[in-house]
PyMOL commands that place a pseudoatom at each C-alpha (Angstrom):
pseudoatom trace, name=CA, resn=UNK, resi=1, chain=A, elem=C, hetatm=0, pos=[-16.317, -13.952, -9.474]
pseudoatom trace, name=CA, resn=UNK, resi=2, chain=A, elem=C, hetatm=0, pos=[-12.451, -12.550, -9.420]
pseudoatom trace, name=CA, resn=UNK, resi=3, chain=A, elem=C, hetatm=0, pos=[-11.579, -10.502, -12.487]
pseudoatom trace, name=CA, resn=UNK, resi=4, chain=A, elem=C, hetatm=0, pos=[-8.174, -10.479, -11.801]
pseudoatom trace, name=CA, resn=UNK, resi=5, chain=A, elem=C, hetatm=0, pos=[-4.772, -12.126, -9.975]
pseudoatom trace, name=CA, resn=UNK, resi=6, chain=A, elem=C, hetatm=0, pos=[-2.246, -9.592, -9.143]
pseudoatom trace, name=CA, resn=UNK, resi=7, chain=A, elem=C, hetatm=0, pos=[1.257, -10.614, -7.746]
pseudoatom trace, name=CA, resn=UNK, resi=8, chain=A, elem=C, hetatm=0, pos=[3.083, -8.043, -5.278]
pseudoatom trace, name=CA, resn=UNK, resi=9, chain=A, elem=C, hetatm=0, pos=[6.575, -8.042, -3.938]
pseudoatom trace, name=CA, resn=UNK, resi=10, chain=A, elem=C, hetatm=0, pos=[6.796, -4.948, -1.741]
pseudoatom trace, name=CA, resn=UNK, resi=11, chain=A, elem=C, hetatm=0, pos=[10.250, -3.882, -0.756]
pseudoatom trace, name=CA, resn=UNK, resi=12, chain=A, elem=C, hetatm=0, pos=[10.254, -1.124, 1.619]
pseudoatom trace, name=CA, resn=UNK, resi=13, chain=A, elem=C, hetatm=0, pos=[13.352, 1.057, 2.751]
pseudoatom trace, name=CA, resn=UNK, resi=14, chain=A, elem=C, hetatm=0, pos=[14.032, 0.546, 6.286]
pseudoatom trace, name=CA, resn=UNK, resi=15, chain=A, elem=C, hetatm=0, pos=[15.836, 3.431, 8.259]
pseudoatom trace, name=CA, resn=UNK, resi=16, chain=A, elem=C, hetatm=0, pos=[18.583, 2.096, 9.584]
pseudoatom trace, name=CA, resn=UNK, resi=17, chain=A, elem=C, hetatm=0, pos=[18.744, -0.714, 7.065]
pseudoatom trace, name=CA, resn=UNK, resi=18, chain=A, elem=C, hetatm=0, pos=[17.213, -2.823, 9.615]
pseudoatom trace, name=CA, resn=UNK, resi=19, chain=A, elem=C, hetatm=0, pos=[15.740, -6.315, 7.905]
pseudoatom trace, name=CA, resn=UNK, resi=20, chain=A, elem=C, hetatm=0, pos=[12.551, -5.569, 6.226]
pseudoatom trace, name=CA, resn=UNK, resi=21, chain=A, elem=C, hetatm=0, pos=[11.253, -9.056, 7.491]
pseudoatom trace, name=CA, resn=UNK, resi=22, chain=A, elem=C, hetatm=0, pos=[9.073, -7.231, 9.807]
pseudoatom trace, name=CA, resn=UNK, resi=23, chain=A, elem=C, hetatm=0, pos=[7.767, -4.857, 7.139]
pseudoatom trace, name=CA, resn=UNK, resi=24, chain=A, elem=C, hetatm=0, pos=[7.067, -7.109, 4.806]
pseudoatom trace, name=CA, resn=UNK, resi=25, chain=A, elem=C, hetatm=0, pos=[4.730, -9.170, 7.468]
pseudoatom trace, name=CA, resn=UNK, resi=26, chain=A, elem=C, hetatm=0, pos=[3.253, -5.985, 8.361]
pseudoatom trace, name=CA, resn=UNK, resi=27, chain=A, elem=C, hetatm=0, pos=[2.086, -5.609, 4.586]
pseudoatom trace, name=CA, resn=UNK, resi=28, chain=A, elem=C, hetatm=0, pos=[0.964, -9.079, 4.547]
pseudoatom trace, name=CA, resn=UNK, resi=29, chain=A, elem=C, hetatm=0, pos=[-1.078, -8.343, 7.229]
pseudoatom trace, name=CA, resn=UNK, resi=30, chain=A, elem=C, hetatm=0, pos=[-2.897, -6.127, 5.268]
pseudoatom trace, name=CA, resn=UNK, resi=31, chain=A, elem=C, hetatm=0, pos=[-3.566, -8.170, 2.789]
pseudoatom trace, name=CA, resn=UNK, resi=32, chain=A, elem=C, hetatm=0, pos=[-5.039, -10.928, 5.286]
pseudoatom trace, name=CA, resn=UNK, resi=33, chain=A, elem=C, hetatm=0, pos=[-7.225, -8.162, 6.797]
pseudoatom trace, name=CA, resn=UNK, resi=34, chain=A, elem=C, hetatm=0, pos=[-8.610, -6.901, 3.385]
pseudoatom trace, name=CA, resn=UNK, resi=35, chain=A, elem=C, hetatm=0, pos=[-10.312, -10.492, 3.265]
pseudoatom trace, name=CA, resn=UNK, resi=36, chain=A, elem=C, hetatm=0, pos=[-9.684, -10.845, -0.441]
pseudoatom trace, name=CA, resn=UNK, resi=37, chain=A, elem=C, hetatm=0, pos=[-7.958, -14.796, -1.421]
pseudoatom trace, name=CA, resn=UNK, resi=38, chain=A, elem=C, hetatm=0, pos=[-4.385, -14.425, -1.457]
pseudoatom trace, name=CA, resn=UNK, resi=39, chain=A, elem=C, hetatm=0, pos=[-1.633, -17.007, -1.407]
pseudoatom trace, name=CA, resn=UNK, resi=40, chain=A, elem=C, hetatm=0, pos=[1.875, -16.044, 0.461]
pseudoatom trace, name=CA, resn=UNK, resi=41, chain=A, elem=C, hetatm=0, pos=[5.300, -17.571, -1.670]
pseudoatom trace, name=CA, resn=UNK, resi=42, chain=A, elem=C, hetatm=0, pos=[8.474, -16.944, -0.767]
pseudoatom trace, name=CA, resn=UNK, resi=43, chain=A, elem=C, hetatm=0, pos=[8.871, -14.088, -3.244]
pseudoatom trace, name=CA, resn=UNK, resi=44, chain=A, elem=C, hetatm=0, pos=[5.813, -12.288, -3.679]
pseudoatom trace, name=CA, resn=UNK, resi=45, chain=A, elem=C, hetatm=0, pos=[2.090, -12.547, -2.896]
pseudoatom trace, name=CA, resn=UNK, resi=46, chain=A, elem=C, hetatm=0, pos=[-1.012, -13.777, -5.212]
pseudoatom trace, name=CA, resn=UNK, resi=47, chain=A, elem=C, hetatm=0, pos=[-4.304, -11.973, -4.719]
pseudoatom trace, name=CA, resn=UNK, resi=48, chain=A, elem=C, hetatm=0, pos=[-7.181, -13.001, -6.568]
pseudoatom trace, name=CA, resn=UNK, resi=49, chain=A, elem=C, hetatm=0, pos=[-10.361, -10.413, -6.677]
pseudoatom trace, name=CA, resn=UNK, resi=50, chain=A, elem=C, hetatm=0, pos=[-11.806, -7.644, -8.083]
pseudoatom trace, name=CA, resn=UNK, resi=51, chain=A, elem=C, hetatm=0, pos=[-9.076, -5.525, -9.718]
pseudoatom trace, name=CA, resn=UNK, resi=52, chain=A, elem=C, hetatm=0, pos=[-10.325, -2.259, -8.423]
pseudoatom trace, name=CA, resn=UNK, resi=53, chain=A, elem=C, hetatm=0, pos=[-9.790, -3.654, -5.007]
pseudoatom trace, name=CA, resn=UNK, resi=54, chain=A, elem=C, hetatm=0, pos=[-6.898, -5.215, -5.328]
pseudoatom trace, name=CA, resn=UNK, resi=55, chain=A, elem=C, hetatm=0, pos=[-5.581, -2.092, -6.645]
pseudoatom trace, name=CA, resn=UNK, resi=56, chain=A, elem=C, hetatm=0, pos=[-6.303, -0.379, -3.331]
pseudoatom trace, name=CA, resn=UNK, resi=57, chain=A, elem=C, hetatm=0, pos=[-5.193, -3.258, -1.590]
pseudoatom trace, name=CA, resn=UNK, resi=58, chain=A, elem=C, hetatm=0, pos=[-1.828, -2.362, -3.162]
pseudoatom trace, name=CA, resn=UNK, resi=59, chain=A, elem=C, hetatm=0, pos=[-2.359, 1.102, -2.065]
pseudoatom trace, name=CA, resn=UNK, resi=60, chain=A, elem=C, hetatm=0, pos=[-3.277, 0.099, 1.972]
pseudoatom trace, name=CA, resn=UNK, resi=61, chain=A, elem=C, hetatm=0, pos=[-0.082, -2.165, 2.116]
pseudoatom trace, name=CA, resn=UNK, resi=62, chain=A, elem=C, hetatm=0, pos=[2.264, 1.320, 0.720]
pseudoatom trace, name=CA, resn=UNK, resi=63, chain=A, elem=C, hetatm=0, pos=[0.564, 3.408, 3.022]
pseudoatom trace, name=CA, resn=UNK, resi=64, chain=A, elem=C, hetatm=0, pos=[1.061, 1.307, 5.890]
pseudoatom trace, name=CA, resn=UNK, resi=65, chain=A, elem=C, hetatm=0, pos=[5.061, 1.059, 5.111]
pseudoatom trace, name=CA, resn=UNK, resi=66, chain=A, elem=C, hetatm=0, pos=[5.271, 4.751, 5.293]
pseudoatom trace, name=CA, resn=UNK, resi=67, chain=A, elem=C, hetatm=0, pos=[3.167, 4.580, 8.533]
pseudoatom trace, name=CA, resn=UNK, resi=68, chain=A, elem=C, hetatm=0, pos=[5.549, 2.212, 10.392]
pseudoatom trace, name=CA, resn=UNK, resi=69, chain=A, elem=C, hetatm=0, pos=[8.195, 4.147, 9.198]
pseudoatom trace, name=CA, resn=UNK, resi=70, chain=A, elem=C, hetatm=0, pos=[9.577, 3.213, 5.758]
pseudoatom trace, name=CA, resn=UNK, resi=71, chain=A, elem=C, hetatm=0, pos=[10.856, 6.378, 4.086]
pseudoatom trace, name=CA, resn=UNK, resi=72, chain=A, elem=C, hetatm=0, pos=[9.464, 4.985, 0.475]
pseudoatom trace, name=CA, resn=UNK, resi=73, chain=A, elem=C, hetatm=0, pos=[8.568, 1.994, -0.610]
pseudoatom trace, name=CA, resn=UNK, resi=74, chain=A, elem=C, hetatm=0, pos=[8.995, -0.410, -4.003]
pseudoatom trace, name=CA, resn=UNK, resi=75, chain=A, elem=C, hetatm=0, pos=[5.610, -2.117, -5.336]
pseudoatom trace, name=CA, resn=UNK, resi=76, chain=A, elem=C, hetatm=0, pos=[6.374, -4.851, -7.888]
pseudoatom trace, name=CA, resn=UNK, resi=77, chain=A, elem=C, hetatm=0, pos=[3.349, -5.696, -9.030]
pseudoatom trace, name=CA, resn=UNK, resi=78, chain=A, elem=C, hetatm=0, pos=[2.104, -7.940, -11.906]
pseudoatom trace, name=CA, resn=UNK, resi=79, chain=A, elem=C, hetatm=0, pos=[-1.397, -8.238, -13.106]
pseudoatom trace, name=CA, resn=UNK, resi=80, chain=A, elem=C, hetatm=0, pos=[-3.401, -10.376, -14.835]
pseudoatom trace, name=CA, resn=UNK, resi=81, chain=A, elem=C, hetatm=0, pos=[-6.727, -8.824, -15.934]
pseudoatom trace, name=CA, resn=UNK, resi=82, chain=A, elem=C, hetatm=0, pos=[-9.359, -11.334, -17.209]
pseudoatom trace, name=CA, resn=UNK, resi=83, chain=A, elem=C, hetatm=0, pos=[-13.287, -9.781, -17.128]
pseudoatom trace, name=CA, resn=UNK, resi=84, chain=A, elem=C, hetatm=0, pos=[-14.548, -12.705, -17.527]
pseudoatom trace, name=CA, resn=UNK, resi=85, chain=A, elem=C, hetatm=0, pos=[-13.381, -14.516, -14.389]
pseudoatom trace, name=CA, resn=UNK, resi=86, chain=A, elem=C, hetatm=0, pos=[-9.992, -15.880, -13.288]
pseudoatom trace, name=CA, resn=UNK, resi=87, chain=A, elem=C, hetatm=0, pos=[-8.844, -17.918, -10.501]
pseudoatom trace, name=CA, resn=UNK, resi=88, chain=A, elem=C, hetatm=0, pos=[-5.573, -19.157, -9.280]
pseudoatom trace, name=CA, resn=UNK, resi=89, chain=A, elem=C, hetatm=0, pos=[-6.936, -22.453, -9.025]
pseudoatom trace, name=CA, resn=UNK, resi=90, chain=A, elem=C, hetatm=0, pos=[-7.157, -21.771, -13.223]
pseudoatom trace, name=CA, resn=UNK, resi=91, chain=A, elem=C, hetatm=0, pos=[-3.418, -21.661, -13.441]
pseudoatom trace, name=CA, resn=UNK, resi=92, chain=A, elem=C, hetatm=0, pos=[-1.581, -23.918, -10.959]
pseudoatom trace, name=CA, resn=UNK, resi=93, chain=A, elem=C, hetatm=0, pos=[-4.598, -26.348, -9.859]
pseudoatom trace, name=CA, resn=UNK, resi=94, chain=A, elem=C, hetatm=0, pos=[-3.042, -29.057, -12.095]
pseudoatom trace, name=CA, resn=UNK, resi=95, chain=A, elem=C, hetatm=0, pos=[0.532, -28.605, -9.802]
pseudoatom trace, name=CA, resn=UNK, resi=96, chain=A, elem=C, hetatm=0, pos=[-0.585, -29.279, -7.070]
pseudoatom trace, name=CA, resn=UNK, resi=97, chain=A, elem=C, hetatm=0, pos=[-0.604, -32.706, -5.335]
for i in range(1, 97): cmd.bond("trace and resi %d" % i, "trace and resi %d" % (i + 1))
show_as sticks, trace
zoom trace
């Protein structure tokens, strides 16, 4: 069972200023090929799982901005840390239709 929901909004410098559009889909990529249950919004990204993973899930999707060629790279991240299980299902279940 997930321990923990962590939000990201990744913001990556471009060099040239160049839309990060591409960037960010690049980091969302990673996050689709880490396997863990995420859920894309317009302004950040949910991942539900294991904290320490998600963590280094965090820590792929910098990596990879530098590696396409981001000079640095903002993470905003929020966490919510629950041990005894979480889901996003828990939270917004009731919202949806």
């Amino acid at each position: 069972m997930a321990n923990a929901l962590v939000s990201i909004q990744i913001i990556p410098k471009t060099k040239n200023g160049e839309n990060v559009i591409p960037y960010v889909d690049e980091a969302i990529k990673v996050i689709q090929d880490s396997g863990v249950k995420h859920e894309v919004h317009p302004l950040e990204t949910t991942m539900e799982g294991d904290l320490d993973h998600l963590l280094k899930v965090i820590a792929d999707m910098n990596n990879k901005m530098i590696e396409i060629g981001s000079s640095n790279v903002i993470s905003q991240v929020k966490i919510l840390y629950q041990p005894t299980g979480i889901e996003m299902e828990n939270l917004t279940g009731k919202y949806r239709s």
